[in-house]
C-alpha positions as CSV (number, residue, x, y, z in Angstrom):
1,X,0.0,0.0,0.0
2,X,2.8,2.0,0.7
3,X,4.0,2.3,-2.7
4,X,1.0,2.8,-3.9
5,X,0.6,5.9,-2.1
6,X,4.5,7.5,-2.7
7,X,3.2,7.0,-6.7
8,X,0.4,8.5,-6.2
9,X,2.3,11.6,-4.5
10,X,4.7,11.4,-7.2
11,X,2.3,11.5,-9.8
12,X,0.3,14.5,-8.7
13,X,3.5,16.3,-8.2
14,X,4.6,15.8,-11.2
15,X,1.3,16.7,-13.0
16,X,1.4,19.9,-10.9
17,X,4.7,21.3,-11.5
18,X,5.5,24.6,-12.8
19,X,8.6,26.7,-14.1
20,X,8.8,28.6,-11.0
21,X,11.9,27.3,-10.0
22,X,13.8,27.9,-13.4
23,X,12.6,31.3,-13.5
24,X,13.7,31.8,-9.5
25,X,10.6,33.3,-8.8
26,X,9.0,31.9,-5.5
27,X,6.3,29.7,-5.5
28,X,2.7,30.3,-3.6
29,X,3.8,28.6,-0.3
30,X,7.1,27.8,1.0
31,X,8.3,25.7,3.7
32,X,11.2,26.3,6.3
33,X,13.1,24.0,8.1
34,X,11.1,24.8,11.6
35,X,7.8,23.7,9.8
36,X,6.2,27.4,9.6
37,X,4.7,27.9,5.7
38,X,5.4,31.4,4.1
39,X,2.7,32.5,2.1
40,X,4.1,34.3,-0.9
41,X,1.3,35.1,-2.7
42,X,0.0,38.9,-2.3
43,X,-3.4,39.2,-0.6
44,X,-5.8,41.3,-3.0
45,X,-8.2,44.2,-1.8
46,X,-11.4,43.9,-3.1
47,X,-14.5,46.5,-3.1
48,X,-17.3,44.1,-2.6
49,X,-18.0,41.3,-0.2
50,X,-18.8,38.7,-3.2
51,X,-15.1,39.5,-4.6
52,X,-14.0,39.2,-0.7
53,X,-14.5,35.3,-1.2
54,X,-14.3,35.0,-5.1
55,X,-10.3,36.2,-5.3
56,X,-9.2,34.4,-2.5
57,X,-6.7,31.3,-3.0
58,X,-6.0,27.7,-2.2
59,X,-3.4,26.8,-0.4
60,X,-2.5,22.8,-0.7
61,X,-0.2,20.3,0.6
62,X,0.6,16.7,0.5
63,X,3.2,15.4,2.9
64,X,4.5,11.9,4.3
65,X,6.3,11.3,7.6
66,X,8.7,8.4,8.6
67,X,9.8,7.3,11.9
68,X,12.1,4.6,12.9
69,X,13.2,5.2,17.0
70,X,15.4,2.3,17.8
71,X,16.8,2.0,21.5
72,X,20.2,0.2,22.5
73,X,18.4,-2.2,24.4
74,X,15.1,-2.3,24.6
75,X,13.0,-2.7,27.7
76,X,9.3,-3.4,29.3
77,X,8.6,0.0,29.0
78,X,10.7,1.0,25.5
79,X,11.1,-0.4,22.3
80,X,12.4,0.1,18.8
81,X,9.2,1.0,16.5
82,X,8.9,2.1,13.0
83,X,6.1,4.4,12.0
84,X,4.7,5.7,8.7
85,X,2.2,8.7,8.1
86,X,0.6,10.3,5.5
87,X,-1.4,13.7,5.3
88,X,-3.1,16.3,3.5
89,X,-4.7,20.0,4.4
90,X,-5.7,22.6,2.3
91,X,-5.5,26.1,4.0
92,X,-8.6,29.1,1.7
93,X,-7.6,32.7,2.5
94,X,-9.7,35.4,1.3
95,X,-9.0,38.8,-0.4
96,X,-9.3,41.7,2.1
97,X,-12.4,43.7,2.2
98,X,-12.7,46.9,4.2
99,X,-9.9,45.6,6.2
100,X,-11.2,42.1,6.8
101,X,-10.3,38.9,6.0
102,X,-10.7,35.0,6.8
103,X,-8.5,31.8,6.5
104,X,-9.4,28.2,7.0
105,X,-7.4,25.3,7.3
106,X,-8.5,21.8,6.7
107,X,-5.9,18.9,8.0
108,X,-6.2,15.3,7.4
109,X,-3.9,12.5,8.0
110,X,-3.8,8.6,9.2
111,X,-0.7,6.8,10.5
112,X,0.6,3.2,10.1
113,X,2.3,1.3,12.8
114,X,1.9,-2.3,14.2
115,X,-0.3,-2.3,17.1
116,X,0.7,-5.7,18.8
117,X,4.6,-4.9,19.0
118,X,4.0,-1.4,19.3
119,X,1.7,-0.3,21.5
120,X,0.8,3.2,21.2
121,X,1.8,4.6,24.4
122,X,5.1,3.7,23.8
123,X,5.2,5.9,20.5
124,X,7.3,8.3,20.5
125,X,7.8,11.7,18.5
126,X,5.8,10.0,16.0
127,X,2.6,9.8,18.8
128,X,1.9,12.9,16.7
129,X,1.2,11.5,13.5
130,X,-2.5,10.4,15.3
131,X,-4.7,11.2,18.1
132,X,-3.7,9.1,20.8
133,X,-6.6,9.9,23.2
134,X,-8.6,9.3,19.7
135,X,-7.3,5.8,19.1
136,X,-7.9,4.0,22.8
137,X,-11.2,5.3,22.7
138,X,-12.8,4.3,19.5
139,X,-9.5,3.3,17.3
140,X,-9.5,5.5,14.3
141,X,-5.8,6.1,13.3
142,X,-7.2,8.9,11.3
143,X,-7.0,12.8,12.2
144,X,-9.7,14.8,10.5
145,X,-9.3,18.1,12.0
146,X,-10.1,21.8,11.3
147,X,-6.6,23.5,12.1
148,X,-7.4,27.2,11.1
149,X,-10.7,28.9,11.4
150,X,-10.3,32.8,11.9
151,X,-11.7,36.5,10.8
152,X,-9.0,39.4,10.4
153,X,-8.9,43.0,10.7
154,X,-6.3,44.5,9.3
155,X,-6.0,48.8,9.6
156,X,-1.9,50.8,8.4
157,X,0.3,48.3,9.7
158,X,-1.9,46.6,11.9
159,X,-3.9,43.3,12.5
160,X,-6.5,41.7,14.4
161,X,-7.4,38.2,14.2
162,X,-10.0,36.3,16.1
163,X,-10.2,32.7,16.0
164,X,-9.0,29.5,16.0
165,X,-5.3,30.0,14.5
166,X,-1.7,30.0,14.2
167,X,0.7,32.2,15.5
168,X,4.8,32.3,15.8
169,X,6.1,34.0,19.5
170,X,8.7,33.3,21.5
171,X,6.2,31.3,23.8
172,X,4.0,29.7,21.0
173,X,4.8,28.5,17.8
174,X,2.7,26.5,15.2
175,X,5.4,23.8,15.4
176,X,4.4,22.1,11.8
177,X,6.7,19.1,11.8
178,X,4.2,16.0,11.7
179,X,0.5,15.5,10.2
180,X,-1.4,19.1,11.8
181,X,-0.6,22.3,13.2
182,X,-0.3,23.5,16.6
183,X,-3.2,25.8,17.2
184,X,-4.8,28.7,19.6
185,X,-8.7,29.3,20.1
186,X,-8.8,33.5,20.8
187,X,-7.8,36.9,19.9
188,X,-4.2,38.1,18.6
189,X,-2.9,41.8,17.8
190,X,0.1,42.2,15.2
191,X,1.4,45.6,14.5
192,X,4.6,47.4,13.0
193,X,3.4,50.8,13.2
194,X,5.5,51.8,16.0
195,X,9.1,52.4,14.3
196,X,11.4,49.7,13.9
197,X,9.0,47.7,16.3
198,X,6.7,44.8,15.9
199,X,4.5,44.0,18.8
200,X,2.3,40.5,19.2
201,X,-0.2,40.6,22.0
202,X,-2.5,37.8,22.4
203,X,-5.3,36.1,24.5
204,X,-6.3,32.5,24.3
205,X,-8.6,30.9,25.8
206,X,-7.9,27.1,24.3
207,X,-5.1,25.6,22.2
208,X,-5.2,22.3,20.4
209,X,-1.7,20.8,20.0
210,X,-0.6,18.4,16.7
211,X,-2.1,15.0,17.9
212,X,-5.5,16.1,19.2
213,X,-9.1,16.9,17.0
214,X,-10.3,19.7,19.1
215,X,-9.3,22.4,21.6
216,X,-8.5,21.9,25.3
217,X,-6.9,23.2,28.0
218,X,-3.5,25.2,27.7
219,X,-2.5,24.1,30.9
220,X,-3.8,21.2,33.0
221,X,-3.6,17.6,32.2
222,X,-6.7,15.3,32.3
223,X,-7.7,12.4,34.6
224,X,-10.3,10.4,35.7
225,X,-12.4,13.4,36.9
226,X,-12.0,15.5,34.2
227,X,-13.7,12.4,31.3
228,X,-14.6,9.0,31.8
229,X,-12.8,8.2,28.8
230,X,-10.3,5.7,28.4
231,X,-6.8,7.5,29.2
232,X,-7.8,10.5,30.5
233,X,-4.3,12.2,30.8
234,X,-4.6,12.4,27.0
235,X,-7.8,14.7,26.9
236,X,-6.4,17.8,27.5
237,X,-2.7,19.3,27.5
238,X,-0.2,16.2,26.7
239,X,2.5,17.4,25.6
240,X,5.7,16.2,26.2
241,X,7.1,19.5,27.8
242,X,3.4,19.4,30.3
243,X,3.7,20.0,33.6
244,X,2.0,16.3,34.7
245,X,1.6,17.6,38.3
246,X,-1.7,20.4,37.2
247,X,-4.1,17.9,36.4
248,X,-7.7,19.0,36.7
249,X,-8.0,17.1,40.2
250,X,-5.3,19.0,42.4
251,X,-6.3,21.7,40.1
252,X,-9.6,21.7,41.5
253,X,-8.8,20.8,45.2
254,X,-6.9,23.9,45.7
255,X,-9.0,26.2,44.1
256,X,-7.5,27.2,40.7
257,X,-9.0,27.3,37.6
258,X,-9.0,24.2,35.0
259,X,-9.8,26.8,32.0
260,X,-7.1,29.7,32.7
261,X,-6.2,31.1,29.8
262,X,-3.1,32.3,27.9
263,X,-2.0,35.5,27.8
264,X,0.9,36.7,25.6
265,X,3.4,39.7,24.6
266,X,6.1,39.5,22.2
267,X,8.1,42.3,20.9
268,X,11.0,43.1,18.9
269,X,12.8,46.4,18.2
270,X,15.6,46.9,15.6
271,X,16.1,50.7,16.1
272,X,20.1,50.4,17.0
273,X,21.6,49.7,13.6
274,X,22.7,45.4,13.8
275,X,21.1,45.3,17.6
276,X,18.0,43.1,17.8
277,X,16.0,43.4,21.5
278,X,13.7,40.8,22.1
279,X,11.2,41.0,25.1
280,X,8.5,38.2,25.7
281,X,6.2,37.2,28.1
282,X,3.0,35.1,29.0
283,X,0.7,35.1,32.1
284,X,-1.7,32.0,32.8
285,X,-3.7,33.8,36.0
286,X,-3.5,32.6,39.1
287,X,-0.9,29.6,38.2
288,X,2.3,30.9,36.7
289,X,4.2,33.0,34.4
290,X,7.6,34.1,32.7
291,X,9.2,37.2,30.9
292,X,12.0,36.7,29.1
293,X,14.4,39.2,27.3
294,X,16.9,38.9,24.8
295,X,20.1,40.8,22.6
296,X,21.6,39.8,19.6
297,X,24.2,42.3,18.1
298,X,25.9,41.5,14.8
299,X,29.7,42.9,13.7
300,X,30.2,43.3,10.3
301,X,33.8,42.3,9.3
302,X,35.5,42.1,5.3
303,X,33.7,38.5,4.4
304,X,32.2,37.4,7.7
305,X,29.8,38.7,10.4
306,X,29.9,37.6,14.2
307,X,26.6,37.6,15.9
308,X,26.8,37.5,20.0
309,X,23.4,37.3,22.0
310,X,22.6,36.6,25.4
311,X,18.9,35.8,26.9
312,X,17.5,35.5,30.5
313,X,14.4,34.2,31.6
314,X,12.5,34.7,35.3
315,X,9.5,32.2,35.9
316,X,7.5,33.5,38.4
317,X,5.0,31.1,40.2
318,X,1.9,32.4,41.0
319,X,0.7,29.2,42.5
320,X,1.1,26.2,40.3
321,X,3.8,25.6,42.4
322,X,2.0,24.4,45.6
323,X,-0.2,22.6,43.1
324,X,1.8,20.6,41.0
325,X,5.1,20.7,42.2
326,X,8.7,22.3,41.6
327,X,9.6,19.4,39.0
328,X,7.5,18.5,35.1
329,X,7.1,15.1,36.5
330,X,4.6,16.2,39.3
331,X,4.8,16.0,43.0
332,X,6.3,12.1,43.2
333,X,9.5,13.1,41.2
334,X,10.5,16.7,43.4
335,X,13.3,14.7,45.4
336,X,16.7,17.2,45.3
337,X,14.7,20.3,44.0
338,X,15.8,22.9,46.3
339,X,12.1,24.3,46.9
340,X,9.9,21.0,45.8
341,X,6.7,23.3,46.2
342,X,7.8,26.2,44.1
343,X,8.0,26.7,40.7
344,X,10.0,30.4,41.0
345,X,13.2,29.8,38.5
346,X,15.7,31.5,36.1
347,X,17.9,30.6,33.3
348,X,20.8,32.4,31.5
349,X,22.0,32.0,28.1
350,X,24.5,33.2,25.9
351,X,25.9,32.1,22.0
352,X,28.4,33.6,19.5
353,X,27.3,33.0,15.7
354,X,30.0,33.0,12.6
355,X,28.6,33.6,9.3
356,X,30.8,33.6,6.2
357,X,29.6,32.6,2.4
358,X,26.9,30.3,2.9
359,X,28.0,29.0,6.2
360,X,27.1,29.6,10.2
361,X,29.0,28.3,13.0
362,X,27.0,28.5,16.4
363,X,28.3,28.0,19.5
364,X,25.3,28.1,22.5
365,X,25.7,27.4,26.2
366,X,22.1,27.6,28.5
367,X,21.8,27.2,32.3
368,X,18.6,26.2,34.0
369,X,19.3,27.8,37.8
370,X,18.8,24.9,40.6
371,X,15.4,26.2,41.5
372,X,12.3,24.6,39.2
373,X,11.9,23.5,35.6
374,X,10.2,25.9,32.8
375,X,7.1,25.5,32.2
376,X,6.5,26.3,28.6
377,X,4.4,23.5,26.9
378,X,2.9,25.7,23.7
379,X,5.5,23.9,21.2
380,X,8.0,26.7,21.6
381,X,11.0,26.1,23.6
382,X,13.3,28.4,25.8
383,X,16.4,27.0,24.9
384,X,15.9,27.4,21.1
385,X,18.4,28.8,19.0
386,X,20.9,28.5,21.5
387,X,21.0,24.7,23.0
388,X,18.0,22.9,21.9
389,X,18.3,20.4,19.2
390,X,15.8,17.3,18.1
391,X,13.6,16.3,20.8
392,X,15.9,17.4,23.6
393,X,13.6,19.4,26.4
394,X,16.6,20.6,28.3
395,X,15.1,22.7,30.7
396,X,15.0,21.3,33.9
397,X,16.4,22.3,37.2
398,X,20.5,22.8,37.9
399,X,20.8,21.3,33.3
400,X,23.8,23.0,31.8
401,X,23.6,22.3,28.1
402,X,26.4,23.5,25.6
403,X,26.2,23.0,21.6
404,X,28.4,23.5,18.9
405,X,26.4,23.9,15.1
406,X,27.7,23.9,11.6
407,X,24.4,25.1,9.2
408,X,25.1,25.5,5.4
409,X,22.8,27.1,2.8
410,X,20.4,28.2,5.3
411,X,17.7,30.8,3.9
412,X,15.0,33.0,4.6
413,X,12.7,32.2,1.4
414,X,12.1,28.4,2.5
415,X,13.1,27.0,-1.0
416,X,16.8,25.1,-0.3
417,X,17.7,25.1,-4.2
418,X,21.4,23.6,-2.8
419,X,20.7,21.2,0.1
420,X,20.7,22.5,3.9
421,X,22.7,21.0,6.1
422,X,22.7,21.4,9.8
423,X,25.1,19.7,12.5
424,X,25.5,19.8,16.1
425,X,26.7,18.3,19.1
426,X,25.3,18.6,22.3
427,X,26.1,17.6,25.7
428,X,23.3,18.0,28.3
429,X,25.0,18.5,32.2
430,X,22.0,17.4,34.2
431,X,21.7,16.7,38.0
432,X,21.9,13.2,38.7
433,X,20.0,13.5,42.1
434,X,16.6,14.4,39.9
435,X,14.8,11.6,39.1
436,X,14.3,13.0,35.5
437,X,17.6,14.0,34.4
438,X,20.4,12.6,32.8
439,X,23.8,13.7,31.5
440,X,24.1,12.5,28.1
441,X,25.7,13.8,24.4
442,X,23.2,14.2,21.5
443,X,24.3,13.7,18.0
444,X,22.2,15.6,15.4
445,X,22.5,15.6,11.3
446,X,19.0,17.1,9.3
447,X,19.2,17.9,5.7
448,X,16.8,19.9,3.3
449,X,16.4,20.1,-0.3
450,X,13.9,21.2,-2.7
451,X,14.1,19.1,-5.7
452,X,15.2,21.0,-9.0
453,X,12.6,19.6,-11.6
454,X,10.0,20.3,-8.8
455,X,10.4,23.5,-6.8
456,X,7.3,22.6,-4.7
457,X,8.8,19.1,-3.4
458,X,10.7,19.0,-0.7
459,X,12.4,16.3,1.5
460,X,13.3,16.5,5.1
461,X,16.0,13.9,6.6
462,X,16.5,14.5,10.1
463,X,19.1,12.0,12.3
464,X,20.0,12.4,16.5
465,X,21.7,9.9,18.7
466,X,21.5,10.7,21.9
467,X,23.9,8.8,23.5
468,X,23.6,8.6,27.9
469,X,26.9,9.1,30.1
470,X,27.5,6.3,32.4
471,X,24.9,5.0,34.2
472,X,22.7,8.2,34.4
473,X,20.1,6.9,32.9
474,X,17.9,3.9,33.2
475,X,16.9,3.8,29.4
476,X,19.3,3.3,26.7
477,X,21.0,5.5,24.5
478,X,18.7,5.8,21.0
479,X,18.5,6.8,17.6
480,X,15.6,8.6,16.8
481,X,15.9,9.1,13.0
482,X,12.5,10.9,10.3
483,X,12.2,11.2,6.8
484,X,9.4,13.6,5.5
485,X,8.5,14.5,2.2
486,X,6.2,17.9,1.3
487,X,4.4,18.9,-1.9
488,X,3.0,22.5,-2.1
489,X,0.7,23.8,-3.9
């Protein structure tokens, strides 16, 4: 079957193709290596509400996702799986008129893996190829899922949008990497009408991460008194990066809301000639919340530019702590935090960046004080662009992590005519007297490449070994290796 289906992709893309990529123009959509789509088409203004709807455009994609994790030694509760996943969404936006406009995004995908060797809570990043909470409960390996559903406003330089959506902060991104989006139920405020200045402001009152069909809770985790559904834990917000210890239950005994929402700021100012100032932050009342602020300046030199930037981050618990715990893991995995009931913590981080000709040499170094790990579960990570690689949530308590990079042909257009290459090493310092961290070295190798003939098909091989130091963890090392495939159109 799975042949059958790569020549039907192949097919279709090649019945589809264009000239676009001869001529260098850019095509309609265009894919970057961090999964976010760049629309390149320009939006018309219309002068009716029938026109509004008539000259909008279509925005399609087919895409396929591979998985093969495969542990050292496998175990009761870990083993080596293989998973395959295809998928398909088409995202209408309209033409403006008067200011408004409306998108919607239609995702659809269904994933392949052996049930009886592999059982599906032992999945791992491919758990998002599927609704897991879906599957125990009625067994559809299916996602049929409405990703996008929003109304804009849009007045000089600014917009309003109101809706189910996507949007890319430092605290949320739309993470696009398996079958759907990562999504937000609520009200968002763009604008670049202060000088040099862009400024995000958000609320939302629901999100509905990759593997789930509709919106839930952006922070508490589910159990058996929040659904008499098989699994609970998987109704509302699993993520990997979830803070286990806010389910709904200890939610509710101490008195703090199961529905907070999400509040968000996000600004950047470029008004110092090659200084970039980033300041984020997010509120979720009455549990907890972080700001964040960042520098990046960039030296010009004959041939090659160095970039230095440091960050620091303040979480501030405003009583998820006394809730849930100091640690991700909950209340049962606090032993050697120095506060196990408070969620108050810090982190520093600095890089240098090399660019010359086509090439970028990073160098990244993050520290996670000894007080409580970061909450941050909206598919953005605080470490990134500094020391987070593949599936590495290194942001627990007392974790230094340092990385090295080499990136080649990287690009702001998200069409790699030469083939993108990024490689890293990491090694992750964690504290050994936490029942969740290890100190272990991560390998990582990815590689993009738009194919030549077809400008709109592009492949994605991504390889990390994380291999563990001594005997600080009980799992073995692993490869976690994924192959994905894109056509746009």
């Amino acid at each position: 079957m799975f042949h059958r289906i790569i020549s039907f992709l192949v097919f279709i893309s090649l019945i589809m193709s264009n000239t676009l990529y001869a001529e260098k123009k850019l095509p309609k959509t265009a894919l970057k290596s961090n999964g976010q789509l760049f629309y390149n088409l320009e939006q018309k203004k219309v002068e009716n509400f029938t026109d509004m709807f008539k000259d909008g455009a279509f925005y399609g994609r087919l895409r396929n996702n591979n998985f093969f994790f495969a542990y050292n030694a496998d175990d009761p509760s870990h083993d080596t799986h293989a998973v395959a996943a295809f998928g398909a969404s088409m995202v209408y936006k309209s033409a403006s008129f008067s200011g408004f406009d409306t998108t919607v995004g239609l995702y659809g995908s269904h994933s392949f893996f052996n049930d009886n060797s592999d059982p599906i809570n032992r999945l791992k990043p491919a758990k998002d190829t599927l609704s897991r909470f879906n599957y125990v409960n009625t067994g559809s390996k299916s996602m049929a899922v409405v990703g996008q559903a929003n109304i804009g406003y849009t007045f000089s330089e600014t917009k309003f949008i109101f809706g189910r959506q996507l949007i890319e902060t430092f605290y949320t991104k739309s993470n696009d990497t398996k079958m759907n989006p990562n999504a937000f139920d609520g009200v968002s405020f763009y604008s670049e009408d202060l000088p040099d200045t862009a400024v995000t402001l958000a609320y939302f009152y629901q999100q509905k991460l990759r593997d789930h069909l509709e919106g839930h809770a952006v922070l508490m985790v589910g159990d058996a008194n929040s659904s008499s559904s098989v699994r609970p834990e998987w109704s509302e917000n699993d993520d990997s990066a979830m803070h286990k210890g806010l389910t709904y239950s200890a939610l509710k005994a101490a008195g703090k809301p199961t529905d907070a929402p999400l509040i968000v700021m996000d600004v950047v100012n470029k008004s110092v000639d090659n200084l970039k100032i980033n300041l984020a932050s997010y509120v979720v009342p009455e549990l907890i919340s972080q700001a964040m602020g960042e520098l990046n300046y960039k030296l010009d030199f004959d041939g090659f530019s160095v970039t230095s930037g440091v960050r620091y981050l303040q979480q501030f618990d405003n009583g998820a702590g006394q809730v849930g715990g100091a640690s991700l893991g909950g209340l049962s995995t606090t032993t050697g935090y120095t506060n196990p009931n408070s969620l108050n913590s810090k982190m520093i981080a600095a890089r240098l960046v090399t660019a010359f000709d086509q090439y970028k040499i990073r160098l990244g170094y993050t520290n996670i004080l000894d007080e409580a790990d970061l909450v941050t579960p909206w598919r953005a990570f605080p470490t990134s662009g500094y020391t987070r690689s593949m599936g590495m949530y290194n942001w627990k308590a007392n974790t230094k992590s340092y990385r090295v990079e080499f990136l080649k042909n990287a690009n702001s257009e998200g069409i790699y005519r030469d083939i993108f290459m990024q490689i890293s090493a990491l090694y992750i310092d964690g504290d050994i007297k936490k029942s969740i961290t290890a100190d272990s070295m991560f390998y990582y190798a990815g590689f993009i490449k738009n194919i030549e003939s077809i400008p709109n098909f592009q492949y994605k091989l991504r390889l990390g070994y994380r291999d563990f130091v001594g005997d600080s963890s009980s799992v073995s090392s692993y490869l976690d290796s994924r192959l994905e495939f894109n056509y746009l159109f």
